[in-house]
C-alpha positions as CSV (number, residue, x, y, z in Angstrom):
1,X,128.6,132.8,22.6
2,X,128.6,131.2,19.2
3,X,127.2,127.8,17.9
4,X,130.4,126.3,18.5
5,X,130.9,127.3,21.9
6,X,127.5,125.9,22.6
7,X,127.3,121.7,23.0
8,X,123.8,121.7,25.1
9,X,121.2,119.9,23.0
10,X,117.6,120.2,22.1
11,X,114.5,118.8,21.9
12,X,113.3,117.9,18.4
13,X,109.6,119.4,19.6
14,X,111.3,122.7,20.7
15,X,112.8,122.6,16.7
16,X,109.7,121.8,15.3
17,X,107.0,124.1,16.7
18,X,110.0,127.0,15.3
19,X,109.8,125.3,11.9
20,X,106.3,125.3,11.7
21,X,106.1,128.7,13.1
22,X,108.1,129.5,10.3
23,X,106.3,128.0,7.7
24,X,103.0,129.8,8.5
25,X,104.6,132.5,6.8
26,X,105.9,131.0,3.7
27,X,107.7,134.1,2.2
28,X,109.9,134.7,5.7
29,X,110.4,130.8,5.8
30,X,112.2,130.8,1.8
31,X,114.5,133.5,3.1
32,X,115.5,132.1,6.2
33,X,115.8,128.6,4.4
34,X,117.9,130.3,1.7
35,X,120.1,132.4,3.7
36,X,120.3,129.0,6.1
37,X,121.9,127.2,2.8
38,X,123.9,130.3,2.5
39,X,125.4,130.2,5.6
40,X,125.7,126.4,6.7
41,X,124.7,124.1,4.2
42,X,124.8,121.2,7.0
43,X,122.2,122.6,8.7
44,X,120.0,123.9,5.9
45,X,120.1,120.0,4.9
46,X,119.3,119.3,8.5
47,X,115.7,121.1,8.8
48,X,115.3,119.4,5.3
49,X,115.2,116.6,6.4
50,X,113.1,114.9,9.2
51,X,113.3,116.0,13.0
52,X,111.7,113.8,15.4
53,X,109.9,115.4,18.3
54,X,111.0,113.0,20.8
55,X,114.5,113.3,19.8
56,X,117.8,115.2,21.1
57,X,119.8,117.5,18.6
58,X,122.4,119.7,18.9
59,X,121.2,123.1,19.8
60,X,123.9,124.6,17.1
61,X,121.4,123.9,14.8
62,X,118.7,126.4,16.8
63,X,121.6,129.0,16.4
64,X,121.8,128.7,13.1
65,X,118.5,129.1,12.5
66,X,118.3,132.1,14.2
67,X,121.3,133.7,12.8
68,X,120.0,133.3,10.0
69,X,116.8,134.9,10.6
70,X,118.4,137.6,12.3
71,X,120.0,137.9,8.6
72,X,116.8,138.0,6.8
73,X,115.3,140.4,9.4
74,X,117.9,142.1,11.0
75,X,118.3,142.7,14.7
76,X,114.6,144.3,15.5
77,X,112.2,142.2,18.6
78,X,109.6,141.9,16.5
79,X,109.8,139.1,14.2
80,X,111.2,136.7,17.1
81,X,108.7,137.4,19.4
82,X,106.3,136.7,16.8
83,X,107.9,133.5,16.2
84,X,107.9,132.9,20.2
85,X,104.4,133.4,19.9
86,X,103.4,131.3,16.9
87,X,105.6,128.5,18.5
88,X,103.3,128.6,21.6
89,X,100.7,127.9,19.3
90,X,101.9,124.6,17.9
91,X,103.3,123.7,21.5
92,X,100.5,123.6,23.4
93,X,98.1,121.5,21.3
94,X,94.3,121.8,21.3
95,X,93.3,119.3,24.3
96,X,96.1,122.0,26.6
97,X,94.3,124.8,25.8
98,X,91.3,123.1,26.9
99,X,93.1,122.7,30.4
100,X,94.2,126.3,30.5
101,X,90.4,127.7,30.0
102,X,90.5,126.8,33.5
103,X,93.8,127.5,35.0
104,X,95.3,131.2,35.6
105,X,98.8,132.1,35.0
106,X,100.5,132.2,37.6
107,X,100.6,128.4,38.6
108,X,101.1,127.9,34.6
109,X,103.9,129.8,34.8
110,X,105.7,128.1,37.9
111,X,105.9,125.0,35.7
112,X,108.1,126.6,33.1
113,X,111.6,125.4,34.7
114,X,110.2,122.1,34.2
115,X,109.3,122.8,30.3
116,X,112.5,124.5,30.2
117,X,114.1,120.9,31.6
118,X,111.9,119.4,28.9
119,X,113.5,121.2,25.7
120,X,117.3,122.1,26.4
121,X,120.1,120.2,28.3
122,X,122.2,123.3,29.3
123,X,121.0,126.1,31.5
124,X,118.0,126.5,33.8
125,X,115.0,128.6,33.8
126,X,113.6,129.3,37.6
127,X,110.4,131.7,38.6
128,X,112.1,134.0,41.2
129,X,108.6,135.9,42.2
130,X,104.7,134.9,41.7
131,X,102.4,137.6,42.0
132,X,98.2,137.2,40.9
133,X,99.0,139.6,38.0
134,X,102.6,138.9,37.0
135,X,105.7,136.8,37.5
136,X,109.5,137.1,37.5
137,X,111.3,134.4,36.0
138,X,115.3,133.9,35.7
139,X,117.0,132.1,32.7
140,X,120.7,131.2,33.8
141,X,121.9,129.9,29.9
142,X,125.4,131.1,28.6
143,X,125.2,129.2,25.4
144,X,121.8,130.0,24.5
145,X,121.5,131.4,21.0
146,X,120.9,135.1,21.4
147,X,117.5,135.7,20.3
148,X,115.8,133.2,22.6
149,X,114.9,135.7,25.3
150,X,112.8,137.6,22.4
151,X,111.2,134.3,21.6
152,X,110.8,133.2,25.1
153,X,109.0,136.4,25.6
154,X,106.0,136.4,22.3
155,X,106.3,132.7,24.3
156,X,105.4,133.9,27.2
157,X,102.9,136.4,26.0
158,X,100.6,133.9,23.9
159,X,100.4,132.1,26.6
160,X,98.7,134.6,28.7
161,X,96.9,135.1,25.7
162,X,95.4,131.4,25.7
163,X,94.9,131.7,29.4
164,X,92.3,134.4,28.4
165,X,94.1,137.3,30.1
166,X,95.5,140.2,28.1
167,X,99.5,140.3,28.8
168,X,101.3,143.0,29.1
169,X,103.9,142.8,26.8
170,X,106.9,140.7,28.8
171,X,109.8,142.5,29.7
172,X,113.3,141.0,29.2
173,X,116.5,142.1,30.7
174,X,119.8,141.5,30.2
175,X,121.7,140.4,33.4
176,X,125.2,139.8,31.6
177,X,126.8,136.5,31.4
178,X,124.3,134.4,29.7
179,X,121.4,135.7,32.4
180,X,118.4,137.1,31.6
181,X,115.1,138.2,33.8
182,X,111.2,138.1,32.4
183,X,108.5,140.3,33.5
184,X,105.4,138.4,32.3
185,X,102.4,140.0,33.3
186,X,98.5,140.4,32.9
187,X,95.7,141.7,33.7
């Protein structure tokens, strides 16, 4: 599915906490920015400019973004699970992470269809099985741009992270058709 098959829209947040996961890492961010103005000058001038958290945008411009850090990285996990992560980060702000000191994951977890309904019109995000040491969650999201499961998962991972556990590094399968299962666990 390509940007222009894709008319769901997204939360300014969800766009921001990528941008500023991208600009802890200044080097990467030129790149991506320049290879963004390479590729669609529209929406390099777009993350120039100002996004408003509480604002709805189209999620084309998430695609183009990645795209065009799959460019500057190439196709590998790494990178956008590292971005995942380092979104986590800026998304759950300091007086959260006071909260989850106190909270395991599993009930965390169970809220993420609502987050999901939070930060993208299109698609749905449901926790098919809760265990004390891991979950199985279920994103149903044809247009999503195709890196998001990676960055859902470093997501995912941080998370645990912050929750004090030590994750197991989530697992992400492909069900076809836009669908795609997590494995998030700890320990």
């Amino acid at each position: 599915m390509t940007a222009a098959d894709d008319r769901a829209m997204v939360k300014g947040f969800a766009l921001l906490s990528y941008l500023e996961a991208l600009r802890a890492r200044p080097t990467l961010a030129g790149r991506v920015m320049r290879e963004l103005e390479a590729r669609r000058p529209e929406s390099h001038r777009f993350f120039a400019g100002e996004v408003y958290a509480n604002q709805w945008y189209p999620r084309a411009e998430l695609h183009a973004l990645f795209d065009a850090m799959t460019a500057v990285v190439g196709e590998g996990d790494e990178e956008f699970r590292g971005l995942g992560a380092r979104a986590a980060e800026y998304q759950i702000g300091r007086i959260y992470r006071v909260f989850l000191a106190f909270a395991t994951p599993a009930p965390v977890f169970q809220r993420a269809g609502s987050i999901w309904d939070k930060q993208s019109t299109a698609g749905r995000f449901v926790v098919v099985h809760s265990a004390d040491d891991h979950l199985i969650g279920e994103l149903d999201d044809p247009t999503a741009p195709e890196k998001l499961p990676l960055v859902m998962a470093g997501w995912s991972d941080r998370v645990v992270m912050m929750l004090r556990r030590r994750p197991t590094p989530t697992v992400v399968t492909d069900l076809g058709a836009g669908r795609h299962r997590f494995r998030v666990a700890w320990s």
